[in-house]
N, C-alpha and C positions, 0 to 999 in steps of 0.2 A: 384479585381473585387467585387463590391458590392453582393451580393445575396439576392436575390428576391425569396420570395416564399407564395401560400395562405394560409388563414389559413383552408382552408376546408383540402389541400393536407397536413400540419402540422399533423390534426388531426389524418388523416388517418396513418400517419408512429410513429405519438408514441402511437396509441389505443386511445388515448380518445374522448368522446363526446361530437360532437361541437353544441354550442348554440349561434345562432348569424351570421353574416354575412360571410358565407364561401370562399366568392371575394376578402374579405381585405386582400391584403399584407402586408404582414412582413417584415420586413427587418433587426431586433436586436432585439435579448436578452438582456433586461436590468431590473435593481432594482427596486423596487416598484416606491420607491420613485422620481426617475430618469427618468420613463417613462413620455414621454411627447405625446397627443393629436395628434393623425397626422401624426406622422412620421414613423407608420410602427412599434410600439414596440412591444414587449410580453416581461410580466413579469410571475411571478408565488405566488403562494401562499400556503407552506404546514402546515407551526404553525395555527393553529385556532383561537389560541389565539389574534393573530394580524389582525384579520381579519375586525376589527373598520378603521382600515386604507384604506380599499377596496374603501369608500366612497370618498378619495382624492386622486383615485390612476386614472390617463387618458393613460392610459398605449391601445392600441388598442384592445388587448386581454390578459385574464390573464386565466393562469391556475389554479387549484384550484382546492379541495372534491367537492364531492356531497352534503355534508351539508352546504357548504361556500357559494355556486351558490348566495343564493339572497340577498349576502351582494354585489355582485358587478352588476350595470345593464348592462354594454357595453358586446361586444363578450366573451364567456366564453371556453376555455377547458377543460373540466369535466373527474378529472377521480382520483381514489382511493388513486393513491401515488404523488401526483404533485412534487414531490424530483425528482422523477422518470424521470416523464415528462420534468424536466426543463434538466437533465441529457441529455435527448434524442433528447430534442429540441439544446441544445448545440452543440452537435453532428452535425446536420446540420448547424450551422454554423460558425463551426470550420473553420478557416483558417491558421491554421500550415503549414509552407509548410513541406516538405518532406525531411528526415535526408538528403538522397543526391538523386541526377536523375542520371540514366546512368552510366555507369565505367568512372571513373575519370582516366587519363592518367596517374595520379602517384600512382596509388591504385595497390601493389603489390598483385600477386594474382598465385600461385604454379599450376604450368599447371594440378595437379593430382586434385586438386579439382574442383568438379562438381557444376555447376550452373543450377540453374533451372528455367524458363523463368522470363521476365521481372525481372532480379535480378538490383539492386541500389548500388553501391560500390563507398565511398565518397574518397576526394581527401586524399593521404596517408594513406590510410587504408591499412591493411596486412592482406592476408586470406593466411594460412601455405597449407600445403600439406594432403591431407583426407578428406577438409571440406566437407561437404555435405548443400547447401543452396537449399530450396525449394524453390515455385515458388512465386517470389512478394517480397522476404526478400529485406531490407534495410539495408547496412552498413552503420553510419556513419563515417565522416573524421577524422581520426585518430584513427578510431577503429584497434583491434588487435582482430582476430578471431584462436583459437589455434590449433595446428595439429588434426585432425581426431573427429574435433566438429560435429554435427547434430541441424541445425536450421530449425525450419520447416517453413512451407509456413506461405505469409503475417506477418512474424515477423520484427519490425522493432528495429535498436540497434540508440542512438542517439551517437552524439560525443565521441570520447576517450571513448569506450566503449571495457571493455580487459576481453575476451570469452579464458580461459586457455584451455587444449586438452581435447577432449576426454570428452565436457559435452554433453550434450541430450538438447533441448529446442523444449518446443512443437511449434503448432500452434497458431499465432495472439496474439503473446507476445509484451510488449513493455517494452525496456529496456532506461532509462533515461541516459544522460551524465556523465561520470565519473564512471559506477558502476561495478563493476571486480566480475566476478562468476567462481569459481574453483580455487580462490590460497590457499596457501597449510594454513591447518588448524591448529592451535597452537598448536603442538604435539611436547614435547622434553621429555626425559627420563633425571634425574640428575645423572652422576657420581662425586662422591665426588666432588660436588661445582662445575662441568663443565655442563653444557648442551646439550645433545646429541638430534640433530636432528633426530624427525622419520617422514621418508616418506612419505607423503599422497599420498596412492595408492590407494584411492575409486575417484567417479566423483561426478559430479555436474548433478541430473536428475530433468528438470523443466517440466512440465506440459503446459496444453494451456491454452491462456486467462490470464496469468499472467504478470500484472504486477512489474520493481523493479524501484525504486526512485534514483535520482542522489546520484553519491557516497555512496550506499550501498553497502556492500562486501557479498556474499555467500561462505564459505568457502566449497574445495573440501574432501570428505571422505575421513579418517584413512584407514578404510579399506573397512569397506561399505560404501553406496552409501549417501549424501545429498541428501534429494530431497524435492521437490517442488510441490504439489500437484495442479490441474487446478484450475482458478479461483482465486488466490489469488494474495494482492495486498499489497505492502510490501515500505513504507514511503522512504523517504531519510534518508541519514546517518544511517543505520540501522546494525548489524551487526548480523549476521547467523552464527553461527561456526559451527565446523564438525560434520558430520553424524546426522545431526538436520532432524525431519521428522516435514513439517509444512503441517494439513491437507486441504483438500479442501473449499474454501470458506472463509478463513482467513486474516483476515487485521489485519498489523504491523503500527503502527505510525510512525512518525519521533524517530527518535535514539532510537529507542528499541533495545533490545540488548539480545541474545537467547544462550547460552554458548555451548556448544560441547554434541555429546548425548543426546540430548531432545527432546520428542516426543511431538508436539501441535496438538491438534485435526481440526475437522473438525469446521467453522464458530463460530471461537472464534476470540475476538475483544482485540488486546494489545495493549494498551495507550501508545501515547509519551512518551521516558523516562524510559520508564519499566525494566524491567531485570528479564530476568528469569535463574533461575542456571542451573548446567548441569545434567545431569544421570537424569532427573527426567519426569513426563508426566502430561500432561496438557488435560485432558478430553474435549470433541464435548463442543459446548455452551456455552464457557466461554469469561466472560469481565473482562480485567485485567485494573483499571483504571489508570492513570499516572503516572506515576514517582513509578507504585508498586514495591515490590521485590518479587521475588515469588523464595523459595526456599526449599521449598517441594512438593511432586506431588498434583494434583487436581483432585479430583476423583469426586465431582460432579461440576453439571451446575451452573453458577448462578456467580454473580458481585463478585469480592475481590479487596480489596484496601488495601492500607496501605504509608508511609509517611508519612512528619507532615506540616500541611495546614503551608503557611505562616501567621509570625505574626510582628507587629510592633518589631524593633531590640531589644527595651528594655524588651518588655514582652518574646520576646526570650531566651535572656539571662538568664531571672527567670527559663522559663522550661527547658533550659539545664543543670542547676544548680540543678534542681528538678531531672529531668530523669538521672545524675549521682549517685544519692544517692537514689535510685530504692533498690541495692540490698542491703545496711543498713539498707533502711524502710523493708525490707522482712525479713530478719532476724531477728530485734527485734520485727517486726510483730510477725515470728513463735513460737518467746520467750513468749510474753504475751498470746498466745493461748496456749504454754503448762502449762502457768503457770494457767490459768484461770480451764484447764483442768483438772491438777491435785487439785485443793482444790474441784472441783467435789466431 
């Protein structure tokens, strides 16, 4: 079903200030450049930089600063973060349907666990025996939900989504297809060249408002607890190992990767690719850009990078040929500094 809405009542649900004809329907979100005259569009606008383009843009309404307003003259949404805006306006017209409706007749479900109204359990889902589902949760098809879990209200899991026992999940989480929270953490002990399994006996504690990306894994605590603090928002393919504390407000990229033991702070930003080692802590504020390593702690705020930009194969070849004879150039570096030092 199409969706229809004006832009006066737009204005009103994401905050901002409408300038312009508040009767005109909407009817899609689309690109600057894409928006066509007439048909109901809204675009947006938050680079300023691009804001020359305004003038070829027929888009019916476009979002946009307060300083941009008079690069464009048709209907305006005026408001401080138009990222924001276009996020919120999205939101209204979202048309996902719904991991599943209703208990699906094949969806195994252990009489001891409790359900809590309007609950959604898709076709071959397993919910074990303890679970506790709040009111509005969603299972998807094929999901595995483990003995003596806690999901809370309006949380939805998509497809083959495998919830191991005994984790915590707050309120209005969205969990992607494929992404497994609580299997056991890389923990072996070596006896002379064999590998002895140890036990992960902590859980998996997520927060509300969190989201995780398809096929991401959170591993469950050694012995204390994983957890997941509210609000944060954590890529595809990503991997969490044990007893990781990731703080509030934190976005993981695609394939980041966080080793066992490592504390991340509150509204730090890790780039695709990243990696950060284990035993170590990562201070509030911080951006780790892509493909970093990070293998000491962070104790203040502020951008770290590291990797080596690409370059054409041939010029690469010179710098790995250069960056292997690093520690001969230091060496007879330190030689000619002492030698210079001693005719002092």
């Amino acid at each position: 079903m199409a969706i229809k809405i004006s832009l006066a009542e737009i204005a009103n649900k994401i905050g901002a200030t409408l300038n312009g004809d508040g009767d005109t329907i909407i009817q899609s979100l689309i690109s600057m450049n894409q928006a066509q005259e007439g048909k109901g569009h809204i675009t947006f606008l938050s680079d300023s930089s691009y804001k020359s383009r305004l003038a070829e843009c027929y888009a019916d309404a476009v979002i946009l600063k307060p300083d941009d307003a008079d690069a464009f003259s048709g209907n305006k949404l005026i408001m401080d973060d138009p990222y924001v805006g276009f996020a919120l306006v999205a939101q209204l017209f979202d048309t996902t349907p719904a991991p599943a409706q209703g208990i699906a007749p094949s969806a195994v479900i252990d009489p001891s666990a409790h359900l809590g109204e309007n609950v959604s359990i898709g076709a071959n889902a397993v919910i074990e025996s303890g679970v506790i589902l709040g009111n509005d949760v969603i299972i998807g098809a094929g999901s595995f939900i483990g003995k003596n879990t806690q999901i809370g209200a309006r949380s939805k899991m998509w497809a083959n989504v495998s919830i191991y026992h005994d984790i915590v999940i707050g309120t209005d989480c969205l969990f992607q297809a494929n992404s497994v929270i609580g299997a056991d953490g890389f923990g072996y002990a070596n006896d002379k060249g064999t590998w002895v399994k140890i036990p992960q006996l902590g859980r998996v504690i997520i927060g509300d408002h969190v989201e995780i990306g398809a096929s991401t894994t959170i591993d469950r605590g050694a012995i204390e607890d994983t957890i997941i603090a509210s609000n944060v928002i954590i890529d595809n393919q990503c991997q969490i190992g044990h007893n990781n504390q990731i703080g509030e407000g934190t976005a993981l990229a695609g394939a980041s990767a966080i080793a066992g033991s490592t504390k991340i702070g509150r509204h730090c930003l890790i780039g695709g690719a990243a990696c950060v080692n284990g035993h170590i802590e990562v201070t509030d504020n911080v951006v780790i850009t892509g493909m970093g390593m990070v293998v000491h702690s962070i104790k203040e705020p502020g951008m770290y990078s590291s990797g080596m930009p690409l370059q054409r194969n041939r010029q690469w070849l010179k710098t790995a040929a250069r960056l292997l004879k690093i520690n001969e150039l230091h060496t007879r570096l330190k030689s000619v500094e002492k030698t210079i030092n001693k005719d002092k």
